[in-house]
PyMOL Python script that loads the backbone (N, CA, C, O; Angstrom):
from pymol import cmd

cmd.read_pdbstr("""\
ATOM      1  N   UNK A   1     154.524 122.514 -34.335  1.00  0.00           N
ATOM      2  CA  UNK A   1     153.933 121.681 -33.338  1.00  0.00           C
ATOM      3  C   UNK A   1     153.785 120.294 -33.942  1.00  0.00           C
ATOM      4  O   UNK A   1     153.356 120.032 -35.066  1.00  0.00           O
ATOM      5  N   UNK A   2     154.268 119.338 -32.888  1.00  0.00           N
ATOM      6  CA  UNK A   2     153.965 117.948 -34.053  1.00  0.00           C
ATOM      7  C   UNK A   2     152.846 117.166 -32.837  1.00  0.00           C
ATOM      8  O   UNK A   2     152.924 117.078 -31.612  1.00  0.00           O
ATOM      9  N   UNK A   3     151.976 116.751 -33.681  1.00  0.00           N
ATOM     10  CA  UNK A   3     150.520 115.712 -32.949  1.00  0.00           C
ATOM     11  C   UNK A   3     150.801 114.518 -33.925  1.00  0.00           C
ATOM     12  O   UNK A   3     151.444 114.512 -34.975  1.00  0.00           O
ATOM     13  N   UNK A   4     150.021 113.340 -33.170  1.00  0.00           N
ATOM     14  CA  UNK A   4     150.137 111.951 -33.771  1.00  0.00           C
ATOM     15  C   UNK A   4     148.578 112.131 -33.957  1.00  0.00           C
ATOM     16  O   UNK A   4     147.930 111.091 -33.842  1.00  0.00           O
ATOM     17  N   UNK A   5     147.816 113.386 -34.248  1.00  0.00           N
ATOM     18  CA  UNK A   5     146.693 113.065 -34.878  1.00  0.00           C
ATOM     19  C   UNK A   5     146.660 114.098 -36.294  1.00  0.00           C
ATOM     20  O   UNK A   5     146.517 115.320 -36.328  1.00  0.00           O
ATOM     21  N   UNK A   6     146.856 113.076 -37.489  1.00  0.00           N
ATOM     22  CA  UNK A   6     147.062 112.730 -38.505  1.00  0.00           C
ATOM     23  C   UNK A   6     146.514 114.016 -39.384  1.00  0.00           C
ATOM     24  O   UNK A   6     147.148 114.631 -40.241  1.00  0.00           O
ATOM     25  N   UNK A   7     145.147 114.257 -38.934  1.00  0.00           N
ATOM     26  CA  UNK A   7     144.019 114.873 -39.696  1.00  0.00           C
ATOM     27  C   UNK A   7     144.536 116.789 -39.498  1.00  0.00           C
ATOM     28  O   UNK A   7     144.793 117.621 -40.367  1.00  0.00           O
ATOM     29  N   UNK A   8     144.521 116.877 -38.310  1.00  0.00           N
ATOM     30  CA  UNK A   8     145.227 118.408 -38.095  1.00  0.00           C
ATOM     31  C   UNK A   8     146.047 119.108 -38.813  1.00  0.00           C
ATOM     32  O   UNK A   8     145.840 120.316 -38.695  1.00  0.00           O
ATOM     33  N   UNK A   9     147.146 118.749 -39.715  1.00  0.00           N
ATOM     34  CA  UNK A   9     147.996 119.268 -40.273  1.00  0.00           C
ATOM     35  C   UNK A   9     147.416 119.891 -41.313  1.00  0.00           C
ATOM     36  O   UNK A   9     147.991 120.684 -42.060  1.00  0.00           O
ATOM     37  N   UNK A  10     145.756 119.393 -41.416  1.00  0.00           N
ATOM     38  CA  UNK A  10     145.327 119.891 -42.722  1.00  0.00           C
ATOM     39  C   UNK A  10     144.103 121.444 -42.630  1.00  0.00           C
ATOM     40  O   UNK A  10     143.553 122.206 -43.424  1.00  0.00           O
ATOM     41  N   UNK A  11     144.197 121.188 -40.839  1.00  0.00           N
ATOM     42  CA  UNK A  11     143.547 122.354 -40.773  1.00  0.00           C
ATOM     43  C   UNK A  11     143.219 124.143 -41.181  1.00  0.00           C
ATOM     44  O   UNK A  11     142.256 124.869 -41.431  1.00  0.00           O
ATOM     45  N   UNK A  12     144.809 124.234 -41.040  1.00  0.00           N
ATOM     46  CA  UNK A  12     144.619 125.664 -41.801  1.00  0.00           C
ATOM     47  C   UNK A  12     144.107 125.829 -43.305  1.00  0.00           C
ATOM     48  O   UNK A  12     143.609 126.889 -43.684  1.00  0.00           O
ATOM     49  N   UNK A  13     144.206 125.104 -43.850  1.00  0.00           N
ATOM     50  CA  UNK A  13     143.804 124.675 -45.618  1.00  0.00           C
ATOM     51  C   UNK A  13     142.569 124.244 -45.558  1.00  0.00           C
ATOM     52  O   UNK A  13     141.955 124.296 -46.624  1.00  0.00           O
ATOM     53  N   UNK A  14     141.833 123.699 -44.345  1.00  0.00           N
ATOM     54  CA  UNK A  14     139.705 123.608 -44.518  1.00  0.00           C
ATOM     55  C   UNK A  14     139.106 125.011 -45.113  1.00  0.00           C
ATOM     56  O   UNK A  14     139.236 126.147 -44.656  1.00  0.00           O
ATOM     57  N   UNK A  15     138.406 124.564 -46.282  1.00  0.00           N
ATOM     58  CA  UNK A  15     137.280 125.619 -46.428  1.00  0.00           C
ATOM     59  C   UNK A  15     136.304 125.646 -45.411  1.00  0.00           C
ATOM     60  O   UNK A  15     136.260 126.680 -44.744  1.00  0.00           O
ATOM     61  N   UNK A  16     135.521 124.751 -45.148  1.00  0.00           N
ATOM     62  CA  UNK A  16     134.556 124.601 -44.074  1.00  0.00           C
ATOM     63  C   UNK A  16     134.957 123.958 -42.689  1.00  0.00           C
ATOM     64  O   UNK A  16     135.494 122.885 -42.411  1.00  0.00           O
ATOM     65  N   UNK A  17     134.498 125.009 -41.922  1.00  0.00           N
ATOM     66  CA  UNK A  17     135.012 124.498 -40.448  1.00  0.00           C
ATOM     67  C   UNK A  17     133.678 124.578 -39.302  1.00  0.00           C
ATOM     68  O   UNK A  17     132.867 125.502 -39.230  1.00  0.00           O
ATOM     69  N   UNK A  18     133.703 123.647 -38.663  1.00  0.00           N
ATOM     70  CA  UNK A  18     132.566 124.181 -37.644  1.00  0.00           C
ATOM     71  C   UNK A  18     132.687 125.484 -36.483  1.00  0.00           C
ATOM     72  O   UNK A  18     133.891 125.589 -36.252  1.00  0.00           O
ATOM     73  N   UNK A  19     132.353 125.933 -36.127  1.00  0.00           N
ATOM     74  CA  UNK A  19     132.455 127.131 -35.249  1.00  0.00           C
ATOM     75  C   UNK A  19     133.774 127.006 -34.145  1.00  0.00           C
ATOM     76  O   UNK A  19     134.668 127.805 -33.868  1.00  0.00           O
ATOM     77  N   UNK A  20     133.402 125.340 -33.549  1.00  0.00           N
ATOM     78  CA  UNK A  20     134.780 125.040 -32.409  1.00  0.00           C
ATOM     79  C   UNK A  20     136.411 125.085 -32.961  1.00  0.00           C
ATOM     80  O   UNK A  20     137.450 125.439 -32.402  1.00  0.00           O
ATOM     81  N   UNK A  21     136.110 124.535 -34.373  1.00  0.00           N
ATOM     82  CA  UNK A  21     137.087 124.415 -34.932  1.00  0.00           C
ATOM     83  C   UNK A  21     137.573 126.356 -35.974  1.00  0.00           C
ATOM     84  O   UNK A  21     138.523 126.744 -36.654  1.00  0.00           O
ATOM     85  N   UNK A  22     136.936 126.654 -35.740  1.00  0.00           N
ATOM     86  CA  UNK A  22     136.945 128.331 -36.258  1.00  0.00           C
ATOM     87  C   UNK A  22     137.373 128.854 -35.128  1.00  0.00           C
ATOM     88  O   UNK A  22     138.432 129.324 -35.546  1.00  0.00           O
ATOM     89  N   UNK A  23     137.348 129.090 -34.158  1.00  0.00           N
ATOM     90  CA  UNK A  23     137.267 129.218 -32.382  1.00  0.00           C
ATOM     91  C   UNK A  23     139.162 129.108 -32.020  1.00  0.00           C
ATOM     92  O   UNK A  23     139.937 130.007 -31.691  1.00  0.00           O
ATOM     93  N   UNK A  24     139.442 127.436 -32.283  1.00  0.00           N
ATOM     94  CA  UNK A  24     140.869 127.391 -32.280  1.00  0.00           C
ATOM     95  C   UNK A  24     141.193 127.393 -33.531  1.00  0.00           C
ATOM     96  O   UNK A  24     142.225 126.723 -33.494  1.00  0.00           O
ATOM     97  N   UNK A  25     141.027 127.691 -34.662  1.00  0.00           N
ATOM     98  CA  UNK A  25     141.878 128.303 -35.844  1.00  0.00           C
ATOM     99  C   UNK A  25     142.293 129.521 -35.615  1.00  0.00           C
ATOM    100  O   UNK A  25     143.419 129.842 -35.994  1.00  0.00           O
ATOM    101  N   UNK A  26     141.111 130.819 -34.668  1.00  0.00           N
ATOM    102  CA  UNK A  26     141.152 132.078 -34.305  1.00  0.00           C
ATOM    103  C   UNK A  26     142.738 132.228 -33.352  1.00  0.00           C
ATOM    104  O   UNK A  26     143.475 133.213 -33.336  1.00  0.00           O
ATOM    105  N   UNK A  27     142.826 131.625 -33.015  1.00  0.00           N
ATOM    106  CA  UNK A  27     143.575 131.311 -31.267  1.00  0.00           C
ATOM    107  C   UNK A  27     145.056 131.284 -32.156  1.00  0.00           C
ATOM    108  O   UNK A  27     145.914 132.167 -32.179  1.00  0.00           O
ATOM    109  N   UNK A  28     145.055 129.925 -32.900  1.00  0.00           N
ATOM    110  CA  UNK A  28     146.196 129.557 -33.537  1.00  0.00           C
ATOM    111  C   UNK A  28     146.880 129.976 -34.476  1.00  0.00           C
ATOM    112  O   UNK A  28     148.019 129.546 -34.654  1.00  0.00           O
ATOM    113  N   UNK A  29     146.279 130.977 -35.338  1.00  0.00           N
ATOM    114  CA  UNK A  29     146.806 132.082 -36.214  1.00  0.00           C
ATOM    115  C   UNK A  29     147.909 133.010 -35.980  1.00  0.00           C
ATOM    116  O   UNK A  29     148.718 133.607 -36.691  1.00  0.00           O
ATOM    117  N   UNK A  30     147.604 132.902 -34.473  1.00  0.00           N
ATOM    118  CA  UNK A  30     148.334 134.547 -33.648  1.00  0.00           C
ATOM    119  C   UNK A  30     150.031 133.737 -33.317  1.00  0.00           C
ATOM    120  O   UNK A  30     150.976 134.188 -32.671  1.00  0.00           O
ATOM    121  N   UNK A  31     149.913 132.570 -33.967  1.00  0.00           N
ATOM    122  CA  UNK A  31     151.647 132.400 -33.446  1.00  0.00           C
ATOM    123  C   UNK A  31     152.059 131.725 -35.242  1.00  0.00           C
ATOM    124  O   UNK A  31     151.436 131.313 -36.221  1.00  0.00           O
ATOM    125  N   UNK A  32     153.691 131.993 -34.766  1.00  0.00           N
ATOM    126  CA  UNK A  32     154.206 131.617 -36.033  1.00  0.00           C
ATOM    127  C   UNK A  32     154.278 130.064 -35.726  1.00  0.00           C
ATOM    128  O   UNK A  32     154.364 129.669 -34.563  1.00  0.00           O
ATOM    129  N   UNK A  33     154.245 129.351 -36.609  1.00  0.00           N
ATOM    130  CA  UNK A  33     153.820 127.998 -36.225  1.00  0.00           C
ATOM    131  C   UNK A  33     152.966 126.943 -37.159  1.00  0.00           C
ATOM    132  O   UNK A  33     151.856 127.300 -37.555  1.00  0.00           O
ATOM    133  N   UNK A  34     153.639 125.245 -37.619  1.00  0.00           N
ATOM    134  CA  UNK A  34     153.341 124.881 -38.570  1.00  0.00           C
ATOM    135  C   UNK A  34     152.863 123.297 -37.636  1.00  0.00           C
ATOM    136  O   UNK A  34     153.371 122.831 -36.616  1.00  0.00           O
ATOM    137  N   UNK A  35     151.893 122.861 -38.344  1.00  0.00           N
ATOM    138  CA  UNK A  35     151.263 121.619 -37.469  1.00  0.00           C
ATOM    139  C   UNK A  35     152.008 120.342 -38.378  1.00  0.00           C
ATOM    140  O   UNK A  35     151.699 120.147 -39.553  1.00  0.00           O
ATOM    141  N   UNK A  36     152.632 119.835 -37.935  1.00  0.00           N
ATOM    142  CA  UNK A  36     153.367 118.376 -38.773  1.00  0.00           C
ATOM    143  C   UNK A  36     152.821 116.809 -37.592  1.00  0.00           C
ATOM    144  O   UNK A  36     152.873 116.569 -36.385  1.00  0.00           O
ATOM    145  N   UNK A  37     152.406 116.194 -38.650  1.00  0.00           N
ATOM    146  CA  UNK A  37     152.184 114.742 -37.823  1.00  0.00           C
ATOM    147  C   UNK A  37     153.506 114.245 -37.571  1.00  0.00           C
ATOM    148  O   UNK A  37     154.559 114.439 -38.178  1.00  0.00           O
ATOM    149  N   UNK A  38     153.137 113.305 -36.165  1.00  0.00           N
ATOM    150  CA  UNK A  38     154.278 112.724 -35.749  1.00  0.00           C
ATOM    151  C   UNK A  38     153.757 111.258 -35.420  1.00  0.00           C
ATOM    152  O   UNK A  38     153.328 111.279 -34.266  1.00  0.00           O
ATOM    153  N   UNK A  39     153.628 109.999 -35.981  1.00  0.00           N
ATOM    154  CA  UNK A  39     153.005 109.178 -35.444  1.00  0.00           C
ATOM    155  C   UNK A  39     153.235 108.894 -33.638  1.00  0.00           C
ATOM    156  O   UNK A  39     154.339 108.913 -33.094  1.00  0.00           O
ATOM    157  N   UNK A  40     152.243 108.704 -33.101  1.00  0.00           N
ATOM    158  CA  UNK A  40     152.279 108.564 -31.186  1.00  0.00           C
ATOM    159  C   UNK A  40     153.296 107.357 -31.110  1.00  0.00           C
ATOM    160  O   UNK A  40     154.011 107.460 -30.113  1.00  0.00           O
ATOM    161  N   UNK A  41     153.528 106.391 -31.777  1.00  0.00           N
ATOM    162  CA  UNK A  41     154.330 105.403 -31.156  1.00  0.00           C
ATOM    163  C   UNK A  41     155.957 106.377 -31.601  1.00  0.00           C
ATOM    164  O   UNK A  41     156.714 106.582 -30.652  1.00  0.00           O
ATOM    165  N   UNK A  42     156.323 106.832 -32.800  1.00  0.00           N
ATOM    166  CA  UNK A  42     157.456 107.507 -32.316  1.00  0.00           C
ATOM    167  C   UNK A  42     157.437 108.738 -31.709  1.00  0.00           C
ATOM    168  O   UNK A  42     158.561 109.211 -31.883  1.00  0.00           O
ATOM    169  N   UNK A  43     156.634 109.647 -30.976  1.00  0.00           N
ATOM    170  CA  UNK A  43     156.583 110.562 -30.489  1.00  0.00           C
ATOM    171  C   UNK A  43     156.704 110.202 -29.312  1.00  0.00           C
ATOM    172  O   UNK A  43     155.784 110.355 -28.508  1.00  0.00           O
ATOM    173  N   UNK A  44     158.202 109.494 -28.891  1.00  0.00           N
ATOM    174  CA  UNK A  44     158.937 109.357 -27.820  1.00  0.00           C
ATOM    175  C   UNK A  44     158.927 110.047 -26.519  1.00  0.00           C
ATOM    176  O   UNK A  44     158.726 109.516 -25.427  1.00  0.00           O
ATOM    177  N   UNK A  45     159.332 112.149 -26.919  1.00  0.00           N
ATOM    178  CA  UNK A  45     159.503 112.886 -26.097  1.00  0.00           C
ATOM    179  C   UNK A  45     158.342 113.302 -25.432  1.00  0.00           C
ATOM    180  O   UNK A  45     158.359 113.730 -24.278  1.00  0.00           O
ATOM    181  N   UNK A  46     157.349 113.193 -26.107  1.00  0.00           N
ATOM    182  CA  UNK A  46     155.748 113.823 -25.267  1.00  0.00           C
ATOM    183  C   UNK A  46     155.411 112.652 -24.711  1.00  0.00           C
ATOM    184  O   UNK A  46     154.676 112.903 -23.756  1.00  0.00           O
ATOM    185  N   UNK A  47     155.595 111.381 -24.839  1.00  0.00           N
ATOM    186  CA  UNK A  47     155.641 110.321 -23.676  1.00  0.00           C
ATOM    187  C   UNK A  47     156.127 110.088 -22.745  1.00  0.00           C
ATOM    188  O   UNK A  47     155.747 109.468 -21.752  1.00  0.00           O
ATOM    189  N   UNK A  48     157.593 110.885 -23.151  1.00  0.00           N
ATOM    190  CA  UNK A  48     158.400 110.652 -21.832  1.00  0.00           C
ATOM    191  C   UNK A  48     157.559 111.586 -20.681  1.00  0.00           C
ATOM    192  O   UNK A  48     157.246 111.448 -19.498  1.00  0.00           O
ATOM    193  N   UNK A  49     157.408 112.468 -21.581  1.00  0.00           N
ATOM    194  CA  UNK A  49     156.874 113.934 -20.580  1.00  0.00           C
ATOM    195  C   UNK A  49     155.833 113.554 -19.928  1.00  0.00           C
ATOM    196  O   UNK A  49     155.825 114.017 -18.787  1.00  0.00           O
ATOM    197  N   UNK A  50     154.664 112.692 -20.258  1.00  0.00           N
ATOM    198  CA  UNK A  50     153.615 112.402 -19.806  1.00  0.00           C
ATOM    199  C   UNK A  50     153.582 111.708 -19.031  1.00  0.00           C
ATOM    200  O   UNK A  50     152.516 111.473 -18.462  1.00  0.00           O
ATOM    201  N   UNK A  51     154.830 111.041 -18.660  1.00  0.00           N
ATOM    202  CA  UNK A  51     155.223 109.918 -17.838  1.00  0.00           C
ATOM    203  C   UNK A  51     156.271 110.135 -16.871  1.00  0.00           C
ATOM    204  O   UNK A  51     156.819 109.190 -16.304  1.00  0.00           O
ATOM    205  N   UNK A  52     156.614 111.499 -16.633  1.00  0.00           N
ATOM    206  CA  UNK A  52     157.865 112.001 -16.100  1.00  0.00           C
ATOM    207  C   UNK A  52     157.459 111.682 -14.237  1.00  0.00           C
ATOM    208  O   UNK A  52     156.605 112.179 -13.504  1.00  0.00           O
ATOM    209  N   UNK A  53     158.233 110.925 -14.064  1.00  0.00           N
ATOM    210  CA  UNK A  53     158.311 111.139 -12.632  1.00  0.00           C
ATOM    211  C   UNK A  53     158.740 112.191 -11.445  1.00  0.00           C
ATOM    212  O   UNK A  53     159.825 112.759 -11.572  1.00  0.00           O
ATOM    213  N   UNK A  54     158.174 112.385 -10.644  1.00  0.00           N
ATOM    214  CA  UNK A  54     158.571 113.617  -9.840  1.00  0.00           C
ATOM    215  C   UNK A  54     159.343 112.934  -8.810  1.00  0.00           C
ATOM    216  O   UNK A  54     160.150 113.667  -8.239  1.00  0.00           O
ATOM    217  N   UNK A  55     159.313 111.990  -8.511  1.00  0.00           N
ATOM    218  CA  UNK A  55     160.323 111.166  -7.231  1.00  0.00           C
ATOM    219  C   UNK A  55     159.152 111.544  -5.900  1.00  0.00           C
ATOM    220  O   UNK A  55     158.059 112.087  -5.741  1.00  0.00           O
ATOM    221  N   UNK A  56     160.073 110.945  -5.230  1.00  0.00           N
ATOM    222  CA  UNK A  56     159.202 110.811  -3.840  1.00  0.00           C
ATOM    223  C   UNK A  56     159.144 112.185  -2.836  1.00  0.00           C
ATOM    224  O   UNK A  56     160.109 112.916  -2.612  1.00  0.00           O
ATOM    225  N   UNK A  57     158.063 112.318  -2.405  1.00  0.00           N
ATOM    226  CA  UNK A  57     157.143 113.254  -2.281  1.00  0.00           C
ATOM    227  C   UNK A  57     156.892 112.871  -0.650  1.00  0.00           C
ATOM    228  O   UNK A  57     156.714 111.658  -0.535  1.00  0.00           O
ATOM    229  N   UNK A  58     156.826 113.685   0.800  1.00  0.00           N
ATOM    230  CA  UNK A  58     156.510 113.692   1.422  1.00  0.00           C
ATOM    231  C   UNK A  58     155.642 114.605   1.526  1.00  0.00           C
ATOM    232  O   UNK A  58     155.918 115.791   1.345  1.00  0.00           O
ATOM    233  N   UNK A  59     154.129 114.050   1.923  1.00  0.00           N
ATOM    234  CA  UNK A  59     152.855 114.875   2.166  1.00  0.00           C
ATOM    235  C   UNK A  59     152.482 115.024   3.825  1.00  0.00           C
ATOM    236  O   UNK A  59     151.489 115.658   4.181  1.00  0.00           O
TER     237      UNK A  59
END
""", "prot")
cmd.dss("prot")
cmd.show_as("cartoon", "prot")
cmd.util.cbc("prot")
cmd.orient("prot")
């Protein structure tokens, strides 16, 4: 999974976690899967996505 927030990648390796963050460590264990930063200005494709147009729409 790649996030442009920086700090995450280091999550599985915390000794101390607060409960929320124990909560989704629980969740995130259950898949095979490695957290890598991606800075947001080049993380192109999850922008595009966030920005994807659906075209015109009659309601």
């Amino acid at each position: 999974m790649f996030t442009d927030h920086k700090s995450l990648q280091y999550v599985f390796s915390q000794k101390e976690l607060n409960l929320r963050q124990r909560r989704w460590l629980e969740l995130l264990k259950d898949y095979d899967m490695s957290i890598l930063y991606h800075p947001g200005k080049a993380n192109v494709v999850a922008d595009a996505l966030s920005r994807l147009s659906m075209g015109s729409t009659a309601h």
